[in-house]
C-alpha positions in Angstrom: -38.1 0.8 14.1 -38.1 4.1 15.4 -37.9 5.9 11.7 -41.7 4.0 10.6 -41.7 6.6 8.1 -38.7 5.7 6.5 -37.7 2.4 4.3 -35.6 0.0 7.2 -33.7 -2.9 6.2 -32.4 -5.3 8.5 -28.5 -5.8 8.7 -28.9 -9.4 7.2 -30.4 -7.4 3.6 -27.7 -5.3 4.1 -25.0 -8.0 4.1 -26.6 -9.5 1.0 -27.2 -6.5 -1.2 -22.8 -5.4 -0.5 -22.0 -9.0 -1.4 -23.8 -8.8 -4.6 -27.2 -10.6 -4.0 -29.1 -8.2 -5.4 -27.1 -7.3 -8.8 -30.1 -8.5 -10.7 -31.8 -5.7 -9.2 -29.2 -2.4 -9.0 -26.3 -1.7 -10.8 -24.7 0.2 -8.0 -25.1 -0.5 -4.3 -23.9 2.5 -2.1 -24.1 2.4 1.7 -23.5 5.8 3.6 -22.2 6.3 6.6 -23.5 9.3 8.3 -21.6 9.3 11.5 -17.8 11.4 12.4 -14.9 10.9 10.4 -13.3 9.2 13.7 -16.0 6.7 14.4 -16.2 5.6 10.3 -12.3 4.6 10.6 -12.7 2.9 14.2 -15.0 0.8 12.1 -16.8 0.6 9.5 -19.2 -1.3 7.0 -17.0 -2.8 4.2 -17.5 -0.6 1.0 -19.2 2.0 3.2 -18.9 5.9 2.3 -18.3 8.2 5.1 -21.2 11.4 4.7 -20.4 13.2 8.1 -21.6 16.9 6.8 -24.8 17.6 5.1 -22.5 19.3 2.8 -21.2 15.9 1.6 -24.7 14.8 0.4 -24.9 17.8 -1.3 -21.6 17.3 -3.2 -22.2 13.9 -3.8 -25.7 13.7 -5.2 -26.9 17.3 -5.7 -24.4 19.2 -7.3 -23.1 16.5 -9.0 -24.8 14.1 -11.6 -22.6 11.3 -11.7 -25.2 8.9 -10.4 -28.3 10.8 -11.4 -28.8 8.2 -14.9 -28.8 5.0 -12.7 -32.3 6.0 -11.0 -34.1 2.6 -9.8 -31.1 1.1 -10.3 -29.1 2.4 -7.8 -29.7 1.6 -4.2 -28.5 4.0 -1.5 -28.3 3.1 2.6 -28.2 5.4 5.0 -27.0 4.6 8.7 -25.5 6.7 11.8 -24.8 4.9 15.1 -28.2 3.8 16.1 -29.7 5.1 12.9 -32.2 7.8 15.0 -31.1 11.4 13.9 -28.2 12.0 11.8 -28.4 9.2 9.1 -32.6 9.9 8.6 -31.7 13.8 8.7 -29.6 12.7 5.5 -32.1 10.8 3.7 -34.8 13.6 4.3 -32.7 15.9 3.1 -32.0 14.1 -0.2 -35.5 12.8 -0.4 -37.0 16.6 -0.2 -34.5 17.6 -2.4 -35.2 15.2 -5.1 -39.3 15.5 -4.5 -38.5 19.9 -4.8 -36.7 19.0 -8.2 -39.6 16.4 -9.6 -42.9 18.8 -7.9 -44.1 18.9 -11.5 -44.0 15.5 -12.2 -45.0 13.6 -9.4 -43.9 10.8 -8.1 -40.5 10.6 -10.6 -37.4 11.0 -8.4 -33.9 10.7 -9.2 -32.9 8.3 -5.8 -36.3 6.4 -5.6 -34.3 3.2 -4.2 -33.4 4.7 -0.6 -33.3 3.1 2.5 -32.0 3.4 6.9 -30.3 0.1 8.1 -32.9 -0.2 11.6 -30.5 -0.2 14.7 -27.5 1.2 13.0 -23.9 0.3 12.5 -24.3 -0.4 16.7 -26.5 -3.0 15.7 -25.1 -4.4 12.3 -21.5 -4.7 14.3 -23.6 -7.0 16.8 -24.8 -8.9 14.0 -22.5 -9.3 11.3 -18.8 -7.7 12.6 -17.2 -10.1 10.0 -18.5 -7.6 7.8 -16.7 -4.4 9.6 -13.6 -3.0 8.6 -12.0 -2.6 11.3 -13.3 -5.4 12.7 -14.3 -2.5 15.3 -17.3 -0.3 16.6 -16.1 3.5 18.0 -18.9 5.0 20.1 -19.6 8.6 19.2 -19.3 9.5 23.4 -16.1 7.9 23.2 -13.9 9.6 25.6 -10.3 8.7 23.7 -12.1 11.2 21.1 -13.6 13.4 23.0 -12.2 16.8 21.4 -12.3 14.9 17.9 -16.4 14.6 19.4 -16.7 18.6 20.2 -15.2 19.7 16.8 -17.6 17.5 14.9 -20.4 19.2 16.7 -19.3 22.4 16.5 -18.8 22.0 12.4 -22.4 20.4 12.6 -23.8 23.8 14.1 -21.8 25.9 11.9 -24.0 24.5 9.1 -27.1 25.3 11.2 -28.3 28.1 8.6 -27.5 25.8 5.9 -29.6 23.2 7.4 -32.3 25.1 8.1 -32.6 25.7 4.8 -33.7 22.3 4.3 -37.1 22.3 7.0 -39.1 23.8 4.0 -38.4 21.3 1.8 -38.5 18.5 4.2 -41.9 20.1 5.3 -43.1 20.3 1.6 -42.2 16.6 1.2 -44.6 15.7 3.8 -47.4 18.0 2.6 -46.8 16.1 -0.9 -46.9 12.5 0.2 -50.1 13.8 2.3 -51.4 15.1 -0.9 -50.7 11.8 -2.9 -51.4 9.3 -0.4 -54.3 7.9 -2.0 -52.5 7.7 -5.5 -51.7 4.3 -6.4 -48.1 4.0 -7.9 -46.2 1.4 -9.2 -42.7 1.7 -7.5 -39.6 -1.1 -6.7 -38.6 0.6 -3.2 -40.8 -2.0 -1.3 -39.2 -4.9 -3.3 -36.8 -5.9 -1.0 -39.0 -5.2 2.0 -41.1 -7.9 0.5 -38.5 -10.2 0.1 -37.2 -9.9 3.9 -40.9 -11.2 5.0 -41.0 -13.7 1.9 -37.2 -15.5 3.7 -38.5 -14.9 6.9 
């Protein structure tokens, strides 16, 4: 994967934990979908929510509590098109968020269940398009939305200030998982990692 740092699953986990194969494990499976508003409805994974802004996230899960009391029991996936930049920008900037809020009581965390579907919804469409709705994958480059494509960006770089804001903390999540690494903590996040090479 090109995002080692990150928790991957294959689209095959992915499949299984939106059809309900993992219920024993979450109450509440969420998969996010990080890219345009115009490639999300050329396509999509079924159930998916469409995050295009960081401002999204923010509404979502920061400002708002709704999901804050499932903890380990909610399961959130993050993907983009190729699931390289704008899906792992998401989940860093949730992760440092959540690590900034918990620095006091290390390693508690509101969204410990995260993880990136490796290849992205390019890949998962290859894979499992039954599971698309539209049956459909919309390139971001597409030409037919090529000025949909240039607003996007241009709302993305309006919100450069607001994203900048979010280098310290992504910065101060590294310097804390440097600072812990030799802690030993019992955590579920790996579970299903484990359970991938276990069927494989």
């Amino acid at each position: 994967t090109s995002q080692p740092e990150l928790s991957c699953l294959c689209s095959q986990t992915v499949v299984e934990l939106v059809e309900g194969k993992f219920n024993h494990m979450y109450n509440k499976v969420m998969v996010l979908d990080c890219r345009f508003d115009y490639e999300y409805h050329g396509g999509h994974i079924r159930g998916a929510l469409n995050i295009p802004k960081e401002e999204d996230l923010e509404r979502i899960f920061m400002k708002s509590d709704s999901f804050h009391s499932l903890g380990e029991k909610l399961c959130l996936v993050f993907h983009c098109e190729f699931s390289s930049h704008r899906a792992p920008k998401a989940y860093k900037r949730l992760r440092a968020w959540d690590r900034k809020k918990h620095e006091s009581c290390y390693p508690t965390l509101l969204f410990p269940e995260m993880y990136l579907l490796e290849g992205g919804y390019k890949k998962f469409f290859s894979e499992c398009p039954d599971w698309c709705e539209p049956r459909a994958y919309v390139e971001m480059k597409d030409s037919s939305f090529s000025s949909e494509c240039r607003v996007a960006m241009r709302t993305r770089k309006s919100s450069r200030k607001f994203l900048s804001r979010s280098c310290t903390n992504i910065h101060s999540e590294e310097m804390v998982n440097r600072q812990y690494s030799t802690t030993t903590t019992t955590t579920t996040t790996t579970t299903i990692d484990n359970m991938e090479e276990d069927s494989s």
